[in-house]
C-alpha positions as a Python dict, from the first residue, in 0.01 Angstrom:
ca = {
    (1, 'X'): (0, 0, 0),
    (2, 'X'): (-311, 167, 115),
    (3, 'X'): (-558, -5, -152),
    (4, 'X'): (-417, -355, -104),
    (5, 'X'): (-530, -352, 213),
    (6, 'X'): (-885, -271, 106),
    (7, 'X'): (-889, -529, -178),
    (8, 'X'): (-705, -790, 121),
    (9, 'X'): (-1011, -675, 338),
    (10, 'X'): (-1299, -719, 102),
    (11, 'X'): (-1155, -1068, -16),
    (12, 'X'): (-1108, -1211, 371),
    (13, 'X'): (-1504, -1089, 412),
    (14, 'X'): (-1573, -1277, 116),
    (15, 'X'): (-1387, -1541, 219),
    (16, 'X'): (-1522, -1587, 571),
    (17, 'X'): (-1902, -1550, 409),
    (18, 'X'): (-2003, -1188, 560),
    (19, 'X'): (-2077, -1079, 184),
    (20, 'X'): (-2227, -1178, -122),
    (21, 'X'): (-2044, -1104, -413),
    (22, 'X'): (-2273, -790, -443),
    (23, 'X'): (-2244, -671, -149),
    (24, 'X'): (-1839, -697, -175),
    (25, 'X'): (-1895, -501, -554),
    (26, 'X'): (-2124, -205, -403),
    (27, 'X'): (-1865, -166, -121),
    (28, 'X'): (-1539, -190, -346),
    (29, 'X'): (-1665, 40, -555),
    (30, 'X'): (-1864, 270, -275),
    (31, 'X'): (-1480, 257, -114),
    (32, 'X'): (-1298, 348, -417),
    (33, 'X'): (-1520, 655, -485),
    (34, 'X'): (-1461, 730, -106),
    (35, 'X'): (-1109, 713, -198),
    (36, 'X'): (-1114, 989, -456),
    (37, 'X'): (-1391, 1209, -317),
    (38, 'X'): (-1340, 1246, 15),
    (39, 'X'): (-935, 1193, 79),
    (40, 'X'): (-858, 1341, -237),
    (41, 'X'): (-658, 1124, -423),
    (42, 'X'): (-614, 1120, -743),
    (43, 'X'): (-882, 873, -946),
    (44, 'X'): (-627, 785, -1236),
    (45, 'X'): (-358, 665, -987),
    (46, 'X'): (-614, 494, -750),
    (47, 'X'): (-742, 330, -1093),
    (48, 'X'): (-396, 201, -1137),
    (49, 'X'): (-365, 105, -774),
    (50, 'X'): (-609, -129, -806),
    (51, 'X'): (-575, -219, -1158),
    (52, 'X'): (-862, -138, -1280),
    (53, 'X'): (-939, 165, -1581),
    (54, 'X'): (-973, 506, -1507),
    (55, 'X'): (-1281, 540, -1718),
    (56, 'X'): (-1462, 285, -1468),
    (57, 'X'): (-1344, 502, -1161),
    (58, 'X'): (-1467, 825, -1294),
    (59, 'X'): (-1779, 639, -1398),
    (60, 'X'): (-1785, 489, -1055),
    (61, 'X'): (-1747, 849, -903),
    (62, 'X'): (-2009, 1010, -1146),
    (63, 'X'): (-2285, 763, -1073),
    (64, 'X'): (-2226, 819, -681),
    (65, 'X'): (-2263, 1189, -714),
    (66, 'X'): (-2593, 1144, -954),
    (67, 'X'): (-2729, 924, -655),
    (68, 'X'): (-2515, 914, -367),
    (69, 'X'): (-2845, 710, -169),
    (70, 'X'): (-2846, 416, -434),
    (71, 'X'): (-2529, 447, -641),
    (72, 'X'): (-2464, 120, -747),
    (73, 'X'): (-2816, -106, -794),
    (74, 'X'): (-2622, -335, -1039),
    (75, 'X'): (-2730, -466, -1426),
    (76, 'X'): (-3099, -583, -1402),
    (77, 'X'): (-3171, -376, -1064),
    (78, 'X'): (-3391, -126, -1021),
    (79, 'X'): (-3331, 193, -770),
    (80, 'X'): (-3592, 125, -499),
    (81, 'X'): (-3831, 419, -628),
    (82, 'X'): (-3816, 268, -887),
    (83, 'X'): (-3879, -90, -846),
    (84, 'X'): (-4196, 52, -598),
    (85, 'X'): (-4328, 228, -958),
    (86, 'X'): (-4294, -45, -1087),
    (87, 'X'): (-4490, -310, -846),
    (88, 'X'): (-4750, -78, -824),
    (89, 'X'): (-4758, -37, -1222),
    (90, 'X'): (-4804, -396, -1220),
    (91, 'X'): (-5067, -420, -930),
    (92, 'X'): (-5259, -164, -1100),
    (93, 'X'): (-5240, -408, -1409),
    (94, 'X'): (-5371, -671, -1245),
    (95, 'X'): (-5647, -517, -1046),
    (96, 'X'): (-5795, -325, -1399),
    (97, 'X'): (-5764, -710, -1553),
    (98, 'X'): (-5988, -845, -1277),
    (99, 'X'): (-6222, -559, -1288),
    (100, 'X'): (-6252, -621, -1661),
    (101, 'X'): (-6317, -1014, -1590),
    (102, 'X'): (-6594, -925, -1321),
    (103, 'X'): (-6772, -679, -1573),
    (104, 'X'): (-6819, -964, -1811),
    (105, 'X'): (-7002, -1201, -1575),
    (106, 'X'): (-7344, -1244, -1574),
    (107, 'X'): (-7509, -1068, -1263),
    (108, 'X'): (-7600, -1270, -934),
    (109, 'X'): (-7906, -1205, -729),
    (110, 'X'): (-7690, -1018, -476),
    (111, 'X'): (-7544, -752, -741),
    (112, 'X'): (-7873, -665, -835),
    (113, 'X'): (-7955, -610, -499),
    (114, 'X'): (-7665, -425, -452),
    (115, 'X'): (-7727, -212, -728),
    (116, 'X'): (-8136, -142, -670),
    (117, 'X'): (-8011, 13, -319),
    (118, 'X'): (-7787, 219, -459),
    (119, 'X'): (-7996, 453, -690),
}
């Protein structure tokens, strides 16, 4: 049977240590959408194939076409755009908190300097 041998494949990798368990998710799934988008067959017998529902295949093949890139990031993940917003959110953050902490100090002989040869 056609998906055994892709569950018989992902399980030797696994085995063998060329995938996390991520990885071997991402691809299972990335393979089973493959499955039902590009050689046509039909998502509620592929579902039962591999024993798994029918609702999680069409959710499966949903989520790839909403982001074919970065389909499946997994619970906690962020896409990579994303996760960049985010770091730099947080940078941002951080540099505005220092800023505030250098506004409070008292000035030194070389910020007044500074700041007479700038007017």
């Amino acid at each position: 049977m056609w998906t055994q041998r892709i569950v018989n494949v992902k399980i030797s990798k696994l085995i063998r240590g060329v995938y996390d368990d991520k990885t071997i998710r991402c691809e299972f799934q990335t393979d089973t959408v493959k499955l039902v988008l590009e050689e046509g067959k039909v998502a509620s017998q592929v579902a039962r194939d591999l024993g798994i529902s029918q609702k999680t295949v069409y959710g499966w093949v949903a989520q790839y076409k909403n982001n074919p890139k970065h389909p499946f990031v997994g619970s906690g993940n962020l896409k990579p755009d994303a996760q960049t917003t985010r770091d730099l959110e947080r940078e941002n953050r951080e540099l505005r908190e220092e800023l505030e902490i250098l506004k409070k100090q008292p000035p030194t002989r070389s910020t007044i300097i500074l700041s007479l040869t700038m007017c």
